[in-house]
N, C-alpha and C positions, 0 to 999 in steps of 0.2 A: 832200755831205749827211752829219750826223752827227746817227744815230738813238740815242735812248734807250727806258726805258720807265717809265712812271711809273703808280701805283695811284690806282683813283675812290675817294672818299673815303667814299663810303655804301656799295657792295657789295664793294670789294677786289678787282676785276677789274684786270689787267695789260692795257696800251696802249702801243703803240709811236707815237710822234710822231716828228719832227723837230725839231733844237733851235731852227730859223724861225719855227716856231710857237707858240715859248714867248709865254703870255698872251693866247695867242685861248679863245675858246669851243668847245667840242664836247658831242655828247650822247655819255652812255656807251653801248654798246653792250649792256649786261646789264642797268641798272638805269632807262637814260633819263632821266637824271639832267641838265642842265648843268653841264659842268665846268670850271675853268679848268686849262690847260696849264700845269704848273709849268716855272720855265728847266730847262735841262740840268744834271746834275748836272756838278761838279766831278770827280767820279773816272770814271776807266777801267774803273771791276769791272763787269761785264757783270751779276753777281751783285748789285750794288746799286738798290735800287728805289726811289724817292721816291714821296709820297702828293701827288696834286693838292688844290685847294679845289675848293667848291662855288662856280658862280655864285652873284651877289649878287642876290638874287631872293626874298621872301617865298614862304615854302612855301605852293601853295592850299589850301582850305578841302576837307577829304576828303567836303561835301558836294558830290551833281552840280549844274554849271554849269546858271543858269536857260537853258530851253530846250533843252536835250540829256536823253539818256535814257544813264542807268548802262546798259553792257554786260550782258546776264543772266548770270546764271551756271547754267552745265549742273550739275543737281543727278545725283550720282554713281546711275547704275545697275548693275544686274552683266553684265560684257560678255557677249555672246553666246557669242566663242570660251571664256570659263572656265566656262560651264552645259556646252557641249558636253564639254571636256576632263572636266568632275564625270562626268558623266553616263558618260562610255566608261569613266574610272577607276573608275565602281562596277563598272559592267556585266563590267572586267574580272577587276576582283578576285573577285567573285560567280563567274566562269566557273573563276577556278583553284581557290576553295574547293571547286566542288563536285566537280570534278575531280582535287584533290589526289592522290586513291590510286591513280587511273591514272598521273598523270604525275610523280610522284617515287616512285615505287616502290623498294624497297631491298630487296636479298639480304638475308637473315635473317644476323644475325652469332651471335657467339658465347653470347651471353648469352640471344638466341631459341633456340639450341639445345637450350642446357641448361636450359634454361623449359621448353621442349618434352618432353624424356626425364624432369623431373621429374613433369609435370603425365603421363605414360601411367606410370611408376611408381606415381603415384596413387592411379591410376583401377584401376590391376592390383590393388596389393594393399588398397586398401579406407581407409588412411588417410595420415594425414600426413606427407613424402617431407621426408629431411632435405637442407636446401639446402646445397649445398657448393661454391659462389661464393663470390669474394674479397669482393665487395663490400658486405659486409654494414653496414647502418643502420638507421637510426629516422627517424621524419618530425616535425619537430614543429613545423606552423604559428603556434602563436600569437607575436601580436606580428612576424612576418616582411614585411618589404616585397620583394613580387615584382619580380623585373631586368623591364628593358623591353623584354630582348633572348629568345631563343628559350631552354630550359629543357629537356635529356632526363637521363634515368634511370632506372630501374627500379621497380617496385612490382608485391610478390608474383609477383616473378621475371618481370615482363613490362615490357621497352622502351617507354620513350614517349619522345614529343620535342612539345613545345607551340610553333607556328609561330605567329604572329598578323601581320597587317595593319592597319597605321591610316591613317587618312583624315580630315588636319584641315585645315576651310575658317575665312576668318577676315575680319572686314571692319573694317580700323580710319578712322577721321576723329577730329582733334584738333579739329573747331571752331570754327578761329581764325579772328580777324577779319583777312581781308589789308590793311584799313585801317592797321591800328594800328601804330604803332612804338614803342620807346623810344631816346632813347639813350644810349651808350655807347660810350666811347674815341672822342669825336667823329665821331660816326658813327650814321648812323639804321636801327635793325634792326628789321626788320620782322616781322610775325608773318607767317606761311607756313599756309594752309589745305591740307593734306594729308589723304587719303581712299586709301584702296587696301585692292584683294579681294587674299588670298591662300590657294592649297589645294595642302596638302603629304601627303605620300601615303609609305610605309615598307613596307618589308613584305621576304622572308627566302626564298631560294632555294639550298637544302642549305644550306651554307657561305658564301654571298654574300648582302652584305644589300644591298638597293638603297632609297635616297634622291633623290626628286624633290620640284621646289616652282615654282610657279609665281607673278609676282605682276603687277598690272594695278593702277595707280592715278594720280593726277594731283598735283599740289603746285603753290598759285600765291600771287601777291600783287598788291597796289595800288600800287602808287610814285605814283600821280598819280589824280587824280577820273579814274572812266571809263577806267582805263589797265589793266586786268585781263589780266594776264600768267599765262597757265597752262603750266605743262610736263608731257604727259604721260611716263608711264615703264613700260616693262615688263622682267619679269627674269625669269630662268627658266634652274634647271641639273638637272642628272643625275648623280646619284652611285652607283657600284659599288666595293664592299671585298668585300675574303677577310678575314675573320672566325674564324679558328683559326691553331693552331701558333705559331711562333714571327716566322714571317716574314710580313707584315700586308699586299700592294700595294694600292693604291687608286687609280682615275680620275675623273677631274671634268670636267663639260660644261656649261659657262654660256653664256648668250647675255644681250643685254641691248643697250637702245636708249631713247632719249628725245627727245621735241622738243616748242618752244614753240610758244605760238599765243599770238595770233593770225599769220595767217603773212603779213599786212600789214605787220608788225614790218621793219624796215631789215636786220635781219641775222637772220634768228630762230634761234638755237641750236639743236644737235641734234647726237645722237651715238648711234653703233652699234658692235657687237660681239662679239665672240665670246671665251673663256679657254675653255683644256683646263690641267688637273693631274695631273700624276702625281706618288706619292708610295707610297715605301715606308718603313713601319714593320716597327723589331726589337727583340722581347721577349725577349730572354733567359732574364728572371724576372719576377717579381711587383714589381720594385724598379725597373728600370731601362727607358726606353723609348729610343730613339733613331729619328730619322725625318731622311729624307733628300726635298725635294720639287722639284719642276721648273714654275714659271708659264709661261705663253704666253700674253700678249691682244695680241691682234690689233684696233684702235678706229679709228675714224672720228667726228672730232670738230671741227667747222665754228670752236670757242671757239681754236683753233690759228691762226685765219687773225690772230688779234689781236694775237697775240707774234709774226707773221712767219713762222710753220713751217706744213710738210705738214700738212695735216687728218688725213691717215692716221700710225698709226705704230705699230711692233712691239716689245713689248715683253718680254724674258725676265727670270727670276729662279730663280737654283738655292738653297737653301740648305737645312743641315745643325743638328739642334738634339739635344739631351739631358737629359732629363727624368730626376732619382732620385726616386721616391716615397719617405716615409718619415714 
């Protein structure tokens, strides 16, 4: 037996055949397409891919066939689990605002000190205590655009620090007709109707900020009358950084999974998983950044069984980079 692989000509999917069955028919696996088998190629490169044709076949009419019913299409709501997740996400952040001063509580440092012995100076002799901190300035808001990030300093010799939380939900659909194609480099690309909720949440703990986002939405098309191909998809990671000094670490927790439907489908697509990140950033100065990161995904991918390989597979990545501002 000697196997090749060769690409469908409308979605760019890879297919492994035999070269026996150069010039039969098959449908594609991704787009259901009829294809013919190109011959085998001439070369040995593993690395080389040849593109099949389409059967000879007039494309149908994107009206439905007399006497069948078009597939409905599920008109996007907002899933149950993202109402539940908004809902604990306010409920929590609501619980740590209001608790803030119990549970980050901070020893008075330097500069509450000497606020302090200024302000019973004060009050002793009757008027105004000269301030004898380094850190002497002016405020001057206008025209200033506030950082997005947390903000302390002083005013009239007393520490602040401005912590905030945000909380953004967001619902996009592009509208598109999964009818429609155009083409292009011989080939029929399809419009893709795409819909998805997403609610991302920030918020600042001492030194550590944390970044989460969740997302739930569908993407599909028509390749054929009544052939309504949806894949739904969810995503969702967790981010924590150290946010001071010079030395920056960071972790990152992703998960993430998709599948087609209908699941009458001959092969239906679908994939699952999981990446963790580690990375450390180093500031020196204002000038110079360097970051050093470590990937991990870990995936389960059914589209694998079509080039021959594992559905599962692990995957690593280290690399090193250097940024000069200027």
């Amino acid at each position: 037996m000697s196997e090749f692989k060769f690409a469908c000509p409308i979605c760019g999917q890879h297919i492994t055949a035999d070269a026996k069955d150069a010039g039969s028919q098959l449908t594609c696996p991704t787009c259901y397409r009829k294809i013919v088998v190109p011959p085998a190629p001439t070369l040995a490169d593993p690395k080389f891919v040849i593109a099949a044709t389409e059967a000879n076949k007039p494309r149908p009419s994107p009206t439905p066939l007399p006497g069948t019913l078009p597939i409905a299409r599920a008109k996007p709501i907002i899933p149950p689990a993202l109402i539940v997740l908004l809902v604990l996400a306010c409920a929590a952040a609501a619980t740590l605002f209001a608790l803030r001063g119990k549970i980050f509580q901070k020893k008075p440092g330097l500069e509450e000190v000497q606020a302090e012995s200024m302000e019973s100076k004060m009050d002793s002799s009757g008027g105004q205590a000269e301030y004898t901190g380094t850190n002497r300035w002016t405020l001057d808001l206008a025209g200033v655009t506030f950082p997005d990030l947390p903000v302390s300093g002083s005013v009239h010799h007393r520490a602040f620090q401005l912590d905030r939380a945000t909380l953004n939900v967001l619902h996009y659909d592009n509208r598109a007709d999964p009818t429609r194609f155009e083409h292009y480099d011989q080939r029929e690309v399809f419009a893709w109707h795409t819909r998805f909720w997403s609610l991302g949440a920030r918020t600042r703990v001492s030194d550590i900020a944390l970044i989460a986002q969740v997302m739930d939405g569908d993407t599909a098309f028509e390749p054929e009358p009544a052939l309504y191909i949806d894949t739904h998809f969810d995503a969702a990671y967790l981010l924590a950084g150290w946010e001071r000094g010079a030395w920056r670490p960071a972790l990152r927790l992703d998960f993430f999974s998709l599948r087609q439907t209908p699941a009458s489908l001959p092969l239906p697509l679908s994939e699952h998983g999981h990446a963790l990140t580690a990375a450390l950033n180093w500031r020196p100065n204002d000038r110079l950044r360097i970051t050093g990161e470590w990937l991990r995904i870990d995936s389960t991918r059914r589209q694998r069984l079509l080039e021959g390989l594992s559905p599962r597979q692990i995957d690593s990545q280290l690399q090193v980079s250097a940024r000069l501002l200027f």
